[in-house]
C-alpha positions, 0 to 999 in steps of 0.5 A: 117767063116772059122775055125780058124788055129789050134795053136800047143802047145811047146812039148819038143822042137815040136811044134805041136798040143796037144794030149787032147781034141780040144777046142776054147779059148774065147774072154771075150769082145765078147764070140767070139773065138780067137784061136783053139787049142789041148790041151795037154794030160798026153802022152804030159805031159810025153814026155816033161817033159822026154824031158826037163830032157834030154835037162837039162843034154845034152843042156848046158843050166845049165853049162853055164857060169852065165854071158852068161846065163843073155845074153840070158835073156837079149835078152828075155827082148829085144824082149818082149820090141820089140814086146810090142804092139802085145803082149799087143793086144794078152794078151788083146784077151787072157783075156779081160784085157784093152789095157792100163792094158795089156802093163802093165803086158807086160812091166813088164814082160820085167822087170822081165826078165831084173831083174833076168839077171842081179842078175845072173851076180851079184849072189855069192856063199859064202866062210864060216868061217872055224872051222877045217883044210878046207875051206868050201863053200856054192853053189848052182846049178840047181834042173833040171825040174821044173814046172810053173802053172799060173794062167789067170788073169795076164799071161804074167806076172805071167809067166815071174815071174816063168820061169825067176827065173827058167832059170836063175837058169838054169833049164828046165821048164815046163810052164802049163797055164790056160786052158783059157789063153794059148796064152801069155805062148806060145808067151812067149816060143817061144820069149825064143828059139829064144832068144837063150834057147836051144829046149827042156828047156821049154815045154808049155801045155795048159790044164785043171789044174785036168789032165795036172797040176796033172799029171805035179806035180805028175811025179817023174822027177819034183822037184819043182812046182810054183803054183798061183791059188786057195787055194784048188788046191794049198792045193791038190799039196802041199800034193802031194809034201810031198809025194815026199819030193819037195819044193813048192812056193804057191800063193794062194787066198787072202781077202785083208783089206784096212784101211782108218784112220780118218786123211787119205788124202781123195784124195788118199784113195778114188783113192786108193781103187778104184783102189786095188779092181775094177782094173782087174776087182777085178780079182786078189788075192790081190784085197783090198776087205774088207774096213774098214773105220773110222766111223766118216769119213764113211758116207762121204767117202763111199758115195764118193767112191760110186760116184767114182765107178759110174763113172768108164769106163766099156767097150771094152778092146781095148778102151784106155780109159776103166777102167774095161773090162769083167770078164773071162768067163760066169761061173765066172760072174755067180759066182759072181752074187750068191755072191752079192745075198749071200751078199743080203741076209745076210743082206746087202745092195747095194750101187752101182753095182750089176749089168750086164751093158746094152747097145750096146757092153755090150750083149756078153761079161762077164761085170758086174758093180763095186759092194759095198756093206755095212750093213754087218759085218766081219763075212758074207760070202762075207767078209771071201770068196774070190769072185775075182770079182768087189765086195767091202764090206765096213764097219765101225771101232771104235777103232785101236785095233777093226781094226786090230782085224778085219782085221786078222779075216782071212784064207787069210793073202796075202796083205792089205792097210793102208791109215793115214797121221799120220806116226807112226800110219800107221807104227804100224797098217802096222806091226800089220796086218798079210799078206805078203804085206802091202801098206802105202798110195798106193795099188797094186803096185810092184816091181821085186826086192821085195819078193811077198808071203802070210801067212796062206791059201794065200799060203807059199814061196816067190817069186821076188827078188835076192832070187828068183834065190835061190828058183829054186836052190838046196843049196850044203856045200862043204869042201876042206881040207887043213891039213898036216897030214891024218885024224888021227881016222884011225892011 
């Protein structure tokens, strides 16, 4: 077969290939390359973000009226929507996600575009009581540059929920995606300028996140950087931006609790669980990964779960009907794999999984089997550790105080479930569990309009909602003065 074309990254408004290494992103399913392409170098990293200052301060992007600005947005959503099903296809290449999953996150995507449009056009700046002879206001107004590093498990979604925020507020951004993922933020970027975002507003540099994310964080014309991705990274930049003194929104890892109440619906527990931990894979930070369950009701619900797990379609991402498709590389499947032996050897003891899937179709890609494991305690590794994979621990709780002991026995503090028919209960152990999101009787479900952040090593910041705008946007107090007479300390 003939090489694949070389695909040129966004350099302060170019198009053109990157400076770094050559290197082939993947197709999980199938190990295949999908895209050839240069990712960027620290050269490029200084030319676009040079760039992006330039075209910040000469475009008009940022003095653009707010209603006009949304207009651009708008046609951002327009056009995702209009090419919904390419993008989905291409997101589907890009990380092995299912199809169904794909138009997911390309559907929101859209939404996050649409939301923050329409906050702009509502946003209002605030009037202050005045203690003295002036009026005094409160606005805000665009930092200039900032950065969004995305993460590949999620990215045409992540990075809309970075760069729409950022351009509504009327900055320029400088999007770095995973080295694995690049694909969805540059269709993203090229969407934007031809919805109208002036060249030179928005730079993309795939490349690994040790070179072009720390050169990007590090450059003094930066100033502010979102980061979703590991806890250790986001550790390495929020040191850095004390350094310069930058805000910072983290989203960092997560070790999730769902708690099933005896008097749950058993139905909607079992779905549910499924769901928050073996959708994506159990590539994501919110994934429900630590399971408590009632004791009384644990024999019986586990050992339905167990069976529902076995019947969980995994397989080719490009098939309708499949529930888990690969995991993101090699590498990482073979992480996962020293975790269930970790698991193994701690003592626990396999319920179902743990295993790669044989059969046609199964002996490229990176597939592995949704995993639960049971016989351990809250203390073991592979219940502290963020695994980001199909692997569910399971245990057993006696009492709500032990539960909610148990449950914040975490670094993490990103997400958690309470499953209970009982109201007040539900209510009570919700507010008592210590995380940054808690779902009542579902799991893993989001809206634009509502902030999304962790406490603790699961990151600091929120973003989503109409705050969102504000996160991007440097806060300014200023006062009129309105009295008759001139100061009088200087008569």
């Amino acid at each position: 077969m003939p090489p694949l074309p070389l695909l040129p990254i966004s350099v302060a408004g170019q198009w053109r290939p990157g400076g770094g290494d050559e290197y082939e992103s993947l197709y999980p399913a199938t190990g295949e390359p999908i895209a050839r392409l240069n990712a960027a170098g620290v050269a490029d990293v200084d030319e676009a973000i040079a760039g992006a200052d330039h075209a910040f301060r000469t475009s008009g992007w940022a003095q653009m009226l707010p209603h006009a600005r949304a207009a651009v947005l708008h046609r951002v959503a327009g056009l995702v929507r209009e090419r919904a099903e390419d993008l989905a296809q291409r997101q589907r290449l890009d990380n092995g996600k299912p199809i169904s999953e794909t138009r997911a996150l390309v559907a929101s995507a859209a939404g996050t575009f649409q939301f923050f449009a329409a906050a702009l056009e509502t946003l209002e700046d605030t009037i202050t009581p005045s203690r003295g002879a002036y009026v005094t206001m409160s606005v805000h107004e665009p930092m200039g540059v900032v950065a969004a590093i995305t993460p590949w498990n999620s990215p045409i979604a992540s990075e809309a929920q970075k760069m729409a925020p950022a351009l509504a507020a009327g900055n320029a951004v400088v999007v770095k995606p995973a080295e694995v993922t690049p694909l969805m933020a540059l269709e993203l970027a090229r969407i934007c300028e031809e919805a109208g975002v002036p060249k030179g507003i928005i730079s993309v540099l795939p490349g690994k996140g040790s070179v072009i994310g720390d050169a990007i964080t590090k450059h003094p014309l930066v100033k502010r950087v979102s980061f979703t991705g590991g806890t250790a990274t986001g550790r390495h930049i929020a040191h850095i931006a004390a350094d310069k003194m930058m805000p910072v929104s983290l989203e960092l890892g997560g070790k999730s609790a769902t708690m099933v109440l005896e008097d749950a619906d058993l139905d909607h527990a079992v779905n549910g669980v499924l769901y928050g931990i073996f959708s994506s894979s159990g590539e994501s930070c919110i994934a429900g990964s630590r399971l408590f369950v009632a004791r009384t009701i644990y024999d019986a619900f586990v050992e339905r779960l167990t069976q529902a797990a076995r019947r969980l379609r995994v397989g080719d991402p490009s098939d309708e009907k499949t529930q888990m498709g690969p995991l993101i590389t090699a590498r990482h499947r073979e992480s996962i794999e020293r975790y269930v032996a970790l698991g193994l050897s701690e003592g626990g003891t396999l319920r179902t999984g743990g295993v790669r899937p044989q059969g046609t179709g199964f002996d490229k890609g990176y597939f592995y089997m949704p995993t639960i494991l049971e016989g351990l305690t809250n203390q073991a590794r592979v219940a502290q550790e963020e695994i980001f994979g199909p692997v569910l621990v399971a245990m057993p709780f006696d009492t709500e105080e032990e539960l909610i002991a148990q449950a914040n026995d975490s670094v993490y503090a990103l997400a958690a479930g309470v499953w209970s028919r009982d109201f007040k209960r539900a209510w009570r152990v919700g507010r008592a569990v210590q995380a940054g999101t808690v779902w009542v009787n579902t799991y893993k479900q989001f809206s634009v309009s509502t902030p999304f952040g962790g406490w603790r090593d699961s990151g600091l910041g929120r973003e989503k909602g109409r705050e969102g705008i504000f996160q991007y946007m440097e806060q300014k107090s200023m006062y009129w003065g309105t009295g008759e007479q001139p100061i009088p300390w200087a008569d």
